[in-house]
mmCIF file of the C-alpha atoms, coordinates in Angstrom:
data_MODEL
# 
_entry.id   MODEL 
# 
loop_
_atom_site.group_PDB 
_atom_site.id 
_atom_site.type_symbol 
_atom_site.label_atom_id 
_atom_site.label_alt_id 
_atom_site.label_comp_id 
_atom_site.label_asym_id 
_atom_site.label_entity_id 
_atom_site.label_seq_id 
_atom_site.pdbx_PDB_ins_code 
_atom_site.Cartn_x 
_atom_site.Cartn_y 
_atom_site.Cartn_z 
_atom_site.occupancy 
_atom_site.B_iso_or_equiv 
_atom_site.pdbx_formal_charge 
_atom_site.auth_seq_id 
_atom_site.auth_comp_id 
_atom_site.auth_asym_id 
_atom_site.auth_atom_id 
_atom_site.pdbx_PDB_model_num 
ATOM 1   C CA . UNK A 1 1   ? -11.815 6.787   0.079   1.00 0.00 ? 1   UNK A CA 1 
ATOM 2   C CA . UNK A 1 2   ? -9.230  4.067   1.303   1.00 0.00 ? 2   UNK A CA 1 
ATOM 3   C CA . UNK A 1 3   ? -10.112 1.735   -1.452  1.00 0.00 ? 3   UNK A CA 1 
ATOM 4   C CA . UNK A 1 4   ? -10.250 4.567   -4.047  1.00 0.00 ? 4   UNK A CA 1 
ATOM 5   C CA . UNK A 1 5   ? -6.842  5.515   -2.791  1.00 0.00 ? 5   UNK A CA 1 
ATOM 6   C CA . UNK A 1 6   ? -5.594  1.580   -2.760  1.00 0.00 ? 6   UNK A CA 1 
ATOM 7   C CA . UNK A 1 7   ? -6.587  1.422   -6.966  1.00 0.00 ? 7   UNK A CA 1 
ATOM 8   C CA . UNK A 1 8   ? -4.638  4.238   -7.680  1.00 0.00 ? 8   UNK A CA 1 
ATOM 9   C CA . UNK A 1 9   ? -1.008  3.053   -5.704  1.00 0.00 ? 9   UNK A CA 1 
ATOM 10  C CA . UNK A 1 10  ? -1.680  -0.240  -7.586  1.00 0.00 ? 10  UNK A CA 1 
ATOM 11  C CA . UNK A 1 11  ? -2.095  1.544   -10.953 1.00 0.00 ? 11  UNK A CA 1 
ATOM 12  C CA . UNK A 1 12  ? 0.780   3.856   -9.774  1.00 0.00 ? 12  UNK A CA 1 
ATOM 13  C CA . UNK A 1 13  ? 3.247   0.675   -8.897  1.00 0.00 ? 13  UNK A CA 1 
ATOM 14  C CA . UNK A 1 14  ? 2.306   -0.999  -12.390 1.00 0.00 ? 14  UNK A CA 1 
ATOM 15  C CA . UNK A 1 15  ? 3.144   2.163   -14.236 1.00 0.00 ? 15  UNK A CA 1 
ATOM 16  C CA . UNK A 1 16  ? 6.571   2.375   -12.397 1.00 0.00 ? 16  UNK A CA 1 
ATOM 17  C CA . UNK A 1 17  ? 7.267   -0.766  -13.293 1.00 0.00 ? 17  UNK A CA 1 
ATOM 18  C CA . UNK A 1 18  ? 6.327   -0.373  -16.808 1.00 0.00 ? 18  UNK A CA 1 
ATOM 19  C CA . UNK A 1 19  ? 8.778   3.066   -16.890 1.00 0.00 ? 19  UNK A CA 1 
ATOM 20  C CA . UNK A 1 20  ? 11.850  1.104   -15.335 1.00 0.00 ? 20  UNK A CA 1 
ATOM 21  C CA . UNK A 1 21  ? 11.939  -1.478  -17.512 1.00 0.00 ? 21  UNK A CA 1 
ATOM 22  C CA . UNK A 1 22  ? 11.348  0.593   -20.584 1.00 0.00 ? 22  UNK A CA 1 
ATOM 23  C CA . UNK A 1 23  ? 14.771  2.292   -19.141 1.00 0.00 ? 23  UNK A CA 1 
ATOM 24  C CA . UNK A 1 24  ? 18.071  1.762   -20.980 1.00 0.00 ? 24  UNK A CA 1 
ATOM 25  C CA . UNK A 1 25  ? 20.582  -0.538  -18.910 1.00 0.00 ? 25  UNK A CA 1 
ATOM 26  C CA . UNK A 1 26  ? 23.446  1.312   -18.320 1.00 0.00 ? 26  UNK A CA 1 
ATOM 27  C CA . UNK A 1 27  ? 25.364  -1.680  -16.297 1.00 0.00 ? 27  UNK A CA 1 
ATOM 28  C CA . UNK A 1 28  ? 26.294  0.054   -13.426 1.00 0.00 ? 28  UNK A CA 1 
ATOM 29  C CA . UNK A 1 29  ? 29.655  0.214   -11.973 1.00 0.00 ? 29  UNK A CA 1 
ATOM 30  C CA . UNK A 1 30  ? 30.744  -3.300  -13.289 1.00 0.00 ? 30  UNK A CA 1 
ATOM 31  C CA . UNK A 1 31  ? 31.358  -2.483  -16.993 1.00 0.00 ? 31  UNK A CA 1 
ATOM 32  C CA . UNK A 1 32  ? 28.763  -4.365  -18.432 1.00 0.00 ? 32  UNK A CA 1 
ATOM 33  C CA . UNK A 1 33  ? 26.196  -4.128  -20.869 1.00 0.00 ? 33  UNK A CA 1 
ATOM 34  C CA . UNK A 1 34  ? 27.374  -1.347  -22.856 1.00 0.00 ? 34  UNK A CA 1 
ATOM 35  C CA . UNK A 1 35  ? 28.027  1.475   -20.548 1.00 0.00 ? 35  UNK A CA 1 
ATOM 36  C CA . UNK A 1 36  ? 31.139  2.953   -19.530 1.00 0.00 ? 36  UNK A CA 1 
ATOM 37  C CA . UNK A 1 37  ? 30.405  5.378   -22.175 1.00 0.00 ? 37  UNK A CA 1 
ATOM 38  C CA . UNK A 1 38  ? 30.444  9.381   -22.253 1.00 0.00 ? 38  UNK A CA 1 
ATOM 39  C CA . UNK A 1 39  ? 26.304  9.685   -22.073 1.00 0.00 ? 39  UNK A CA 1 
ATOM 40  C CA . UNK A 1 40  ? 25.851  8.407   -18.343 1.00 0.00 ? 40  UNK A CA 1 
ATOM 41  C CA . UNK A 1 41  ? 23.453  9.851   -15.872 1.00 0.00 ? 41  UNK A CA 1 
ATOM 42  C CA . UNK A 1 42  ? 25.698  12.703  -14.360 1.00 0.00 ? 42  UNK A CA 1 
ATOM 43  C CA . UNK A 1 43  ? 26.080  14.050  -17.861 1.00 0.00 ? 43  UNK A CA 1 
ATOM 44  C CA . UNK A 1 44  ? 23.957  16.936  -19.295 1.00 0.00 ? 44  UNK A CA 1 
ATOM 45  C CA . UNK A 1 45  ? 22.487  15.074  -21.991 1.00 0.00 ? 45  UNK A CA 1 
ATOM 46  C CA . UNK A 1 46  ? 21.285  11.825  -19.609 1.00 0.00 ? 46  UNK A CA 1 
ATOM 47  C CA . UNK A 1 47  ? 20.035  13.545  -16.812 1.00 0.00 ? 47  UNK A CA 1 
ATOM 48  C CA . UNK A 1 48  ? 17.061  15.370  -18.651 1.00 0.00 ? 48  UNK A CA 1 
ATOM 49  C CA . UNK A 1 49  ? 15.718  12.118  -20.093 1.00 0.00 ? 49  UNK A CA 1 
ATOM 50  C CA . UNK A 1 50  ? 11.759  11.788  -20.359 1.00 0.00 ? 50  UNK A CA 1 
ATOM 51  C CA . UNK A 1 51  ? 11.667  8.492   -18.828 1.00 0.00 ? 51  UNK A CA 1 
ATOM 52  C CA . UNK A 1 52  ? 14.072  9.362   -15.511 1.00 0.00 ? 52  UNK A CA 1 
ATOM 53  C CA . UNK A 1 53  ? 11.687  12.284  -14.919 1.00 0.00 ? 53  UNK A CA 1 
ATOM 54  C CA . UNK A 1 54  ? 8.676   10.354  -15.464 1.00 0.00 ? 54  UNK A CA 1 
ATOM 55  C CA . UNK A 1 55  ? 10.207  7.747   -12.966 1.00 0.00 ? 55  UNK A CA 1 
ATOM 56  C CA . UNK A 1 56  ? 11.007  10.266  -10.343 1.00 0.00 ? 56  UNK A CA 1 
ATOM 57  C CA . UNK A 1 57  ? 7.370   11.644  -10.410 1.00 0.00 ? 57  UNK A CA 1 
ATOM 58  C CA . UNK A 1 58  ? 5.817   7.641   -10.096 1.00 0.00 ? 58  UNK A CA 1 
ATOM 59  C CA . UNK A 1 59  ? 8.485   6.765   -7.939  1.00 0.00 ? 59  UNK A CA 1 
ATOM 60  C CA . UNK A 1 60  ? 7.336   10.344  -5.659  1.00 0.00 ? 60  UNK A CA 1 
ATOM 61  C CA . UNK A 1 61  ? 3.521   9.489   -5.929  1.00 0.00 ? 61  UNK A CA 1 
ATOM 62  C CA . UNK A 1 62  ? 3.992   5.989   -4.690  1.00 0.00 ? 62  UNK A CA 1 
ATOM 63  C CA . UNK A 1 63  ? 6.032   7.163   -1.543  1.00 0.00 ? 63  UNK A CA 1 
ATOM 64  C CA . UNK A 1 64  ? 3.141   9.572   -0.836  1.00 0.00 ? 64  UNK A CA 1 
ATOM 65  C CA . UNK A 1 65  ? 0.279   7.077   -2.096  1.00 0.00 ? 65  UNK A CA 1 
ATOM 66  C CA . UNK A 1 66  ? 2.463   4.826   0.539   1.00 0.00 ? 66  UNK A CA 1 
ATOM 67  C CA . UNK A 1 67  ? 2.224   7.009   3.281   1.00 0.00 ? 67  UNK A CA 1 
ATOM 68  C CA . UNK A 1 68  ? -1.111  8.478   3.152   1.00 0.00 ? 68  UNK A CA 1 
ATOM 69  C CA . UNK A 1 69  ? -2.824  4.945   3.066   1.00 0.00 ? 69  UNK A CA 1 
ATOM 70  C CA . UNK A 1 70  ? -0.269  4.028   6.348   1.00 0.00 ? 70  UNK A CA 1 
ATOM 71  C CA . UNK A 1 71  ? -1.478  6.645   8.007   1.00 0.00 ? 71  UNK A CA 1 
ATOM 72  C CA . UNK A 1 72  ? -5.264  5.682   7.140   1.00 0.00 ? 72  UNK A CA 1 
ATOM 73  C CA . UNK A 1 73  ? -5.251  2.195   8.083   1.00 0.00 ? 73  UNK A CA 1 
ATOM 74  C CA . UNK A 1 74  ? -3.859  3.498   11.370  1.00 0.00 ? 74  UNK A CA 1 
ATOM 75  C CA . UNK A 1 75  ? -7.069  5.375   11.810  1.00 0.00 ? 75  UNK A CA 1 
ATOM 76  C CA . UNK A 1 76  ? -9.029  2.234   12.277  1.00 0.00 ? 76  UNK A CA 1 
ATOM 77  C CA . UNK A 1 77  ? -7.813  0.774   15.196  1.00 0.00 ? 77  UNK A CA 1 
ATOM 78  C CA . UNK A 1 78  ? -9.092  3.006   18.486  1.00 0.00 ? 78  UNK A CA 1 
ATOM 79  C CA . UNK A 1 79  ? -7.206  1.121   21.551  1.00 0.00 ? 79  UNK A CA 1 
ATOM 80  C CA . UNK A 1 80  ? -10.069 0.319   23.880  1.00 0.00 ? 80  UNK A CA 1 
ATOM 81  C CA . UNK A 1 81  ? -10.218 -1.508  27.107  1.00 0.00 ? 81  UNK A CA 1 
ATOM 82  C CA . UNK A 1 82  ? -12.141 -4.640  27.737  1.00 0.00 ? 82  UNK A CA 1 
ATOM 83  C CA . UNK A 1 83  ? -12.851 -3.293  30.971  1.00 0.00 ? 83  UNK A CA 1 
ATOM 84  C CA . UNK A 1 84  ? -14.813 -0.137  29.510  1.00 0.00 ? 84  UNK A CA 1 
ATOM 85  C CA . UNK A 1 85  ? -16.732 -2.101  27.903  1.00 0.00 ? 85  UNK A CA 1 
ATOM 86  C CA . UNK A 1 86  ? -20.648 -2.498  29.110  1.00 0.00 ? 86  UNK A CA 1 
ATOM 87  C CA . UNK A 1 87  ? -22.914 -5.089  28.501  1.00 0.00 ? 87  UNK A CA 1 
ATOM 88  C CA . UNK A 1 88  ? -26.122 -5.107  29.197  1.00 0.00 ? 88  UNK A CA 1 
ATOM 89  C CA . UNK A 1 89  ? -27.771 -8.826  29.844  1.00 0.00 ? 89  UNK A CA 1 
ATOM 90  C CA . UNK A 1 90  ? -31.118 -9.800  30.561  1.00 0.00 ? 90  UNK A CA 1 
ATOM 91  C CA . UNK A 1 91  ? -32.034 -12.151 33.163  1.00 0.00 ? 91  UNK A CA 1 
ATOM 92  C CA . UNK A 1 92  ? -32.269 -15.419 32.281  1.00 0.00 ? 92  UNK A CA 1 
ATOM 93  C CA . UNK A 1 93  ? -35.770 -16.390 32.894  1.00 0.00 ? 93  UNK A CA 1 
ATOM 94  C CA . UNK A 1 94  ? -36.756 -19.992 34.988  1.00 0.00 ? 94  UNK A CA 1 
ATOM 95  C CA . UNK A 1 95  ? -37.570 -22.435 32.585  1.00 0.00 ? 95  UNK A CA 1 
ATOM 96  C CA . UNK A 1 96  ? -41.080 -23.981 32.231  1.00 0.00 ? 96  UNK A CA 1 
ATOM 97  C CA . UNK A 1 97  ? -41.965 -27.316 34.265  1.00 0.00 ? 97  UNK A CA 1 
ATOM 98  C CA . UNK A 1 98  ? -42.626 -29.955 32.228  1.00 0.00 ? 98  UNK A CA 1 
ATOM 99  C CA . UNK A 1 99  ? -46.013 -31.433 31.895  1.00 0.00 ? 99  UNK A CA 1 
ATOM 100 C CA . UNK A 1 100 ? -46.428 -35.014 33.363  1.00 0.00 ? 100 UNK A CA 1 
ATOM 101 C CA . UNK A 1 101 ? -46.441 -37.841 30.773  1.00 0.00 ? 101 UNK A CA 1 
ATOM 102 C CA . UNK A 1 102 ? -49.658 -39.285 29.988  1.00 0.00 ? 102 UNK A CA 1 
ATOM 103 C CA . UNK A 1 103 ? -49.733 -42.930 29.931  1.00 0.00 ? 103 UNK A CA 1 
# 
């Protein structure tokens, strides 16, 4: 299940990748790069985009693909004390004498 789970946040995080960079720079706040224009991402038009929605549903999959495997691998480790811990040793048993060299 865990390493069924792991494949698929890999795959997930490639595919994000892939859908940011296929995304057109818009420069940010520094004026480069093209943008400034009147088609940003708090306009109508931008904010509908294919790519920005496929990005927010990746980008919402990893976060939970993220979280469930956390909370998995957290599963593992039971805190246990050395002290409740039994074992169970035999006696060790005398050794046998050794037979007399023969000369």
């Amino acid at each position: 299940m865990e390493t069924v789970l792991l494949v698929i946040h890999v795959l997930i995080a490639i595919f994000l990748i892939g859908v940011v960079l296929l995304q057109r720079s818009e420069g940010g706040a520094l004026g480069i790069g093209g943008g400034g224009g009147g088609d940003g991402v708090m306009t109508g038009r931008g904010a509908a985009n294919l790519l920005t929605r496929l990005t927010a549903v990746l980008a919402a999959a990893f976060f939970g693909t993220s979280i469930i495997l956390a909370v998995l691998s957290g599963s593992h480790n039971v805190p246990t004390s050395i002290l409740d811990q039994t074992t169970e040793t035999t006696p060790a048993q005398p050794a046998e004498p050794a037979a007399p060299l023969s000369q």
